[in-house]
C-alpha positions in Angstrom: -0.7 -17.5 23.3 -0.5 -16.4 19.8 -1.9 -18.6 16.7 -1.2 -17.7 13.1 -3.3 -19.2 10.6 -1.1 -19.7 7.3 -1.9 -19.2 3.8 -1.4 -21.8 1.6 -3.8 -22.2 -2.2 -5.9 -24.7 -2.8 -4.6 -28.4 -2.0 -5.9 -30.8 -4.4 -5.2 -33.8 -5.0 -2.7 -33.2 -7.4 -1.0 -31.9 -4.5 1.0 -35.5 -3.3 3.3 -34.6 -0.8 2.2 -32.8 2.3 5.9 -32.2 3.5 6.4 -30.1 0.0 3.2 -28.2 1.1 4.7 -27.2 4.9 8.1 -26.5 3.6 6.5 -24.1 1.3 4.7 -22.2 3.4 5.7 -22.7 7.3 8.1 -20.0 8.5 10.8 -21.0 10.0 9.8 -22.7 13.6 10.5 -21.6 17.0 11.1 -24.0 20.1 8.3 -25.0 21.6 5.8 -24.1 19.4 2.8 -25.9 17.8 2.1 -26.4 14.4 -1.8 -27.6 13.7 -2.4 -29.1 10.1 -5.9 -29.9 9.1 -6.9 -33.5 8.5 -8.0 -32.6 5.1 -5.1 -31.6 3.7 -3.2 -34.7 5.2 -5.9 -37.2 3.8 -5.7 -35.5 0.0 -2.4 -35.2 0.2 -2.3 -39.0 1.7 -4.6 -40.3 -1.2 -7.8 -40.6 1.0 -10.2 -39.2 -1.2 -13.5 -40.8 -3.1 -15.5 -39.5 -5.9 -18.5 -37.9 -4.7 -21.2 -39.7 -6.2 -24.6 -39.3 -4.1 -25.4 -39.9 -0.3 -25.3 -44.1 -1.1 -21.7 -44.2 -1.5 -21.5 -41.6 1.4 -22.8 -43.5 3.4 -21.5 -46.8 2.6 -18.3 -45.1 2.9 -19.0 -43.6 6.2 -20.1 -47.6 7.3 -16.5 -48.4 6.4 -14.9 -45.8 8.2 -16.5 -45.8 11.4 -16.4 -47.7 14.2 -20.0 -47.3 15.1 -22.9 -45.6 13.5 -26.8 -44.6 13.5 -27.9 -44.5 10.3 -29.3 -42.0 8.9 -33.5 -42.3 9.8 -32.1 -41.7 12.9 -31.0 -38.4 12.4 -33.9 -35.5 11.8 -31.5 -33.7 9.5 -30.3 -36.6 8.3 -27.0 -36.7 9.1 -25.2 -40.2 10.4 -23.7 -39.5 13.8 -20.7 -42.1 14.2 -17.7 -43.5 16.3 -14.4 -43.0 14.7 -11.4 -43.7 16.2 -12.7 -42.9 19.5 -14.2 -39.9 18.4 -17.7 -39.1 18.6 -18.6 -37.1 14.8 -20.5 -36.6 11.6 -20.3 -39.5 9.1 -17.2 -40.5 10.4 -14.9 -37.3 9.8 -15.8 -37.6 5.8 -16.0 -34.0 4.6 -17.5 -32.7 1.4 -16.5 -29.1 1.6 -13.5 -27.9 -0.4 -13.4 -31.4 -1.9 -13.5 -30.2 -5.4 -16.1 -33.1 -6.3 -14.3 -35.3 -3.9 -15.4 -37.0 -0.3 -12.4 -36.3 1.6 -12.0 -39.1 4.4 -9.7 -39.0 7.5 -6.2 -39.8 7.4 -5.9 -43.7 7.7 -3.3 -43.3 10.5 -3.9 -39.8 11.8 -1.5 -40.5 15.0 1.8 -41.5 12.6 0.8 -38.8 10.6 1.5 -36.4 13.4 4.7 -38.2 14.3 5.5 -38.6 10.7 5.2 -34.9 10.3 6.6 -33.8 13.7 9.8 -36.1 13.3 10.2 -34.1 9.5 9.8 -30.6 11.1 12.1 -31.1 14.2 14.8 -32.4 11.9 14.0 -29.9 9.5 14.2 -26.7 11.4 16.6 -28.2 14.2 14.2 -27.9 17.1 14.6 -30.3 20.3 10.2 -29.7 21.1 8.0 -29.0 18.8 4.3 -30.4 19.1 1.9 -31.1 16.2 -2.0 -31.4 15.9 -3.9 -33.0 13.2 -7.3 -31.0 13.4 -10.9 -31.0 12.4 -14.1 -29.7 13.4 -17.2 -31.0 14.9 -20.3 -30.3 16.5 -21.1 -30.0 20.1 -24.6 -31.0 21.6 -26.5 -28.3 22.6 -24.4 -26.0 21.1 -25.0 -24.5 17.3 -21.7 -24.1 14.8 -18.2 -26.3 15.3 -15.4 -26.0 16.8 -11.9 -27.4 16.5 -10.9 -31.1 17.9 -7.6 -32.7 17.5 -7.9 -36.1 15.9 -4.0 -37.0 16.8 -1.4 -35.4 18.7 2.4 -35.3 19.1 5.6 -34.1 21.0 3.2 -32.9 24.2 1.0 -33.5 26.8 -2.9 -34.2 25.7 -4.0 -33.3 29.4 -3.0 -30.8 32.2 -4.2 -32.6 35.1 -5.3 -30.9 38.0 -6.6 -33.5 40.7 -5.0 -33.3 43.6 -4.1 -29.5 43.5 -6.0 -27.1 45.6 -8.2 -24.4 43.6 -7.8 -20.7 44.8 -9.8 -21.5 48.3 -7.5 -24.7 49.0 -10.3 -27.4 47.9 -8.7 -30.2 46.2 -9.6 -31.0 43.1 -10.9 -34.4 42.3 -12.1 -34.8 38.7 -10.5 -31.7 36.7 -8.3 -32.2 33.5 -8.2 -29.5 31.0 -7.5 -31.6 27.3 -4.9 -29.3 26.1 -4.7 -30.9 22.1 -8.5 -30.0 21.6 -8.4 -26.7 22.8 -5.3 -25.7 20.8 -6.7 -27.1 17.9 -10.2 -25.4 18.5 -8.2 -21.8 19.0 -6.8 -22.5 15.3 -9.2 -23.5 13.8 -11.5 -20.3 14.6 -7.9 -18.8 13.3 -7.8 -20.7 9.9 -11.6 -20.8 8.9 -14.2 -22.9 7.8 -14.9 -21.4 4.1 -12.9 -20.2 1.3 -10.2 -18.7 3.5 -7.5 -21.4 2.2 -5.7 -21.2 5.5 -5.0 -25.5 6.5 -2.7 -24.7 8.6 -1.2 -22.8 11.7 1.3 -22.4 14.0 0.9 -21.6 17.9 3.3 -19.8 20.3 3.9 -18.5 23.5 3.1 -22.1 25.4 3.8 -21.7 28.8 1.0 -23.8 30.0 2.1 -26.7 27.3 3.9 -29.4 29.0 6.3 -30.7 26.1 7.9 -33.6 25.6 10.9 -34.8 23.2 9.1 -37.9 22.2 5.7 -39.4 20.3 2.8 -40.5 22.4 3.0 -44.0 24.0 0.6 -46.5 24.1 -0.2 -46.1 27.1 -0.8 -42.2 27.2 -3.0 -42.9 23.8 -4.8 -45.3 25.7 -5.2 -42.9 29.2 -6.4 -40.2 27.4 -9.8 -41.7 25.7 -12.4 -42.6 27.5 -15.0 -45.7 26.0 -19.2 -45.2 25.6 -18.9 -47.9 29.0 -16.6 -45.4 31.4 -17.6 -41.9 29.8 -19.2 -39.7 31.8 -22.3 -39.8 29.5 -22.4 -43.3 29.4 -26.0 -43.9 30.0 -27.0 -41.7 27.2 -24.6 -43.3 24.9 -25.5 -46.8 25.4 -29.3 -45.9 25.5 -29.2 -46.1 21.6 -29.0 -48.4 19.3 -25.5 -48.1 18.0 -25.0 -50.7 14.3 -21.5 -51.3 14.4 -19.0 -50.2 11.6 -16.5 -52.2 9.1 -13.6 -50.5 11.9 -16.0 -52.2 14.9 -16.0 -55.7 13.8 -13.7 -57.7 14.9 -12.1 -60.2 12.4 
């Protein structure tokens, strides 16, 4: 496997077209590669930006956003740990970093972004598989620092599944499925950086282990490959607090 993180500039938000930004700076594309795009750059480019004007709109915006949340007092750093689109995160994905005096939301749609942006790129440089992740990064408990997650996928498996095979001493395996999309994304995002390094994106070859596919993800694979807070494997932890649900959580 070989990941190139990509130089691009600053993307602001007088940046308005994130296709103008890849065919500037992707090199031309090999079959069966993966290109990972931040989900900062899709959201500025995409609009989804706020003035940054103190932790109250923050977190009102972050109550919007999310699906569910713990507010703040909750929190002895004071951060608000939240459900957003299945994803367990920080204030609902909203960044601050690199904003340029903006909060920079996620993508609205971060799973037709992916397709949007896969369908441009396999047209564009005439490729029958090509996969795309939309990344960010997040914390993991009981670990310090983040690493990468993918927020949407496209044009390839999300999970290797191994139940059923044997293991090197013939044991079948029962429960083991290695989520492919998150650990691509986490490999390039170590690649592109967390600071100044003004690398959003990156591309990833030399796949063998990636199962491809010549199409975007169905519902039903989007829908196999989350878990909820009721069948997760943490389950009892999750439900043990008092979640307040989100603008995204109410049902209308």
């Amino acid at each position: 496997m070989i990941v190139t993180p990509i130089k691009t500039g600053k993307i602001t938000i007088d940046n308005t077209s994130l296709f103008s930004v890849l065919d500037q700076h992707l090199p031309s594309l090999k079959e069966k590669s993966v290109v990972v795009v931040t989900s900062k750059i899709v959201s500025i480019c995409e609009g989804r930006v706020q003035r940054k004007v103190g932790n109250e709109k923050k977190d009102a915006l972050v109550i919007a956003e999310a699906e569910l949340y713990l507010p703040r007092r909750q929190n002895q750093y004071g951060f608000m740990i939240t459900i957003n689109q299945g994803t367990m995160i920080a204030s609902a994905g909203i960044d601050e970093s690199n904003g340029n005096g903006y909060f920079v939301l996620w993508p609205k749609n971060p799973q037709k972004s992916a397709n949007d942006i896969r369908r441009y790129l396999i047209k564009k440089h005439q490729l029958k598989h090509l996969g795309v992740i939309i990344s960010d990064s997040r914390i993991t408990p009981l670990r310090r620092g983040v690493t990468g997650v993918s927020i949407a996928h496209s044009g390839f498996r999300l999970l290797n599944d191994y139940v059923g095979k044997p293991d090197i001493f013939g044991r079948i395996m029962k429960v083991e499925k290695a989520n492919i999309a998150d650990s691509l994304a986490t490999a390039a995002v170590v690649a592109m950086g967390e600071g100044d390094e003004q690398q959003p994106l990156a591309v990833i070859e030399d796949l063998d282990f990636v199962h491809f596919q010549d199409h975007n993800p169905t519902a039903k694979e989007l829908k196999n490959n989350r878990t909820t807070i009721e069948t997760d494997v943490f389950s009892k932890m999750l439900k043990a607090v008092k979640w307040q649900k989100g603008k995204k959580g109410v049902k209308k």
